[in-house]
C-alpha positions in Angstrom: 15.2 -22.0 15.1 16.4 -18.8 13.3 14.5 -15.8 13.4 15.3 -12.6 11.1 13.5 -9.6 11.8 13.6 -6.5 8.8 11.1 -3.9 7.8 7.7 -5.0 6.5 7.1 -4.5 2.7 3.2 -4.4 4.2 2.5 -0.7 4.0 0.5 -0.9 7.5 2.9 -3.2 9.5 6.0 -2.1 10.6 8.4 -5.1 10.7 8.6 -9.1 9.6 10.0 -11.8 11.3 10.9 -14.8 9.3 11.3 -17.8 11.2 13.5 -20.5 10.0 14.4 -24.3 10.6 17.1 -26.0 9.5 17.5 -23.2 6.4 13.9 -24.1 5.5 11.7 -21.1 6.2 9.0 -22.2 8.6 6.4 -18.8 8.8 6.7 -14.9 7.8 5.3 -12.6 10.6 4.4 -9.3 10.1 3.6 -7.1 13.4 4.1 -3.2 14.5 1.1 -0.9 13.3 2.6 1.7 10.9 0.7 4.8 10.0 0.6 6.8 7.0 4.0 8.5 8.4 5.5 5.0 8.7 5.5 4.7 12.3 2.9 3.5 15.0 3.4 5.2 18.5 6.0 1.7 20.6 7.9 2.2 23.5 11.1 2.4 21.0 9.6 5.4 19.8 8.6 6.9 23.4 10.1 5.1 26.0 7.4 6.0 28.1 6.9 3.6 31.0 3.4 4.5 31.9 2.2 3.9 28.0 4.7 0.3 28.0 2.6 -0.6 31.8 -0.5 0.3 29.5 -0.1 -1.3 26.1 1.1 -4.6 28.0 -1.7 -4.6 30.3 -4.4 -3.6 27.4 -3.1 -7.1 25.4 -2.1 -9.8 27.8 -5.8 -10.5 27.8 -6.4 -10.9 24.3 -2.4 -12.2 23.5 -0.8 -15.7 23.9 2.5 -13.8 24.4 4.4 -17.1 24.9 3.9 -18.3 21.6 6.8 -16.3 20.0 5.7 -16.4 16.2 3.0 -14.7 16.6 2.4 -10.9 16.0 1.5 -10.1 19.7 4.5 -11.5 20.7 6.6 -10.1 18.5 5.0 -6.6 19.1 5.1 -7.1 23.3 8.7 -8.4 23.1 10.4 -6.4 20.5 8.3 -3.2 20.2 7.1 -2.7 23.9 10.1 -4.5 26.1 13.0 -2.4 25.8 13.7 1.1 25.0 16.3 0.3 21.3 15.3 -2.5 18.5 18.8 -3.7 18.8 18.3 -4.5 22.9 14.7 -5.9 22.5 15.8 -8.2 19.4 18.7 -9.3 21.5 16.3 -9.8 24.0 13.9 -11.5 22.2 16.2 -13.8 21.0 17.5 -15.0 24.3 14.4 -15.1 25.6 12.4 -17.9 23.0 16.6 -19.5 22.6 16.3 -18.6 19.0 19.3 -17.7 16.3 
């Protein structure tokens, strides 16, 4: 599975990831909150560690954060896991073994 992850054309979402199989595109996920400024407060933006200890505790009720396409996952793994995009993509990547 290939995933590609680039800016949302959804003017209240932050990113997409488009997941693909075999060149065939499989599902488009849109996740990140974006406000009329074009950001949403994530760890990239704040690297706080008490707000990351909040956020994840605040959704890991509500959030299947093992199922990788979805938009909780996404945001927990590549918006709240590491402090750059480029680390938590990598990341992300390795984590779910996808392209």
């Amino acid at each position: 599975m290939k995933v590609i992850i680039s800016l949302s054309d959804k003017p209240n979402k932050r990113y997409t990831a488009e997941f693909y199989y075999k060149d065939m595109k499989v599902k488009t996920t849109h996740f990140g909150f974006k406000d009329k400024d074009g950001y949403g407060s994530t760890y990239i933006d704040h690297k706080d560690d008490k707000k990351k200890d909040a956020y994840i505790a605040r959704h890991k009720v509500n959030e299947n954060f093992s199922d990788y396409m979805s938009a909780g996952s996404l945001s927990r793994y590549i918006l709240w896991e590491h402090k750059t995009l480029t680390q938590a993509i990598s990341a992300y990547k390795r984590r779910f073994n996808l392209e």
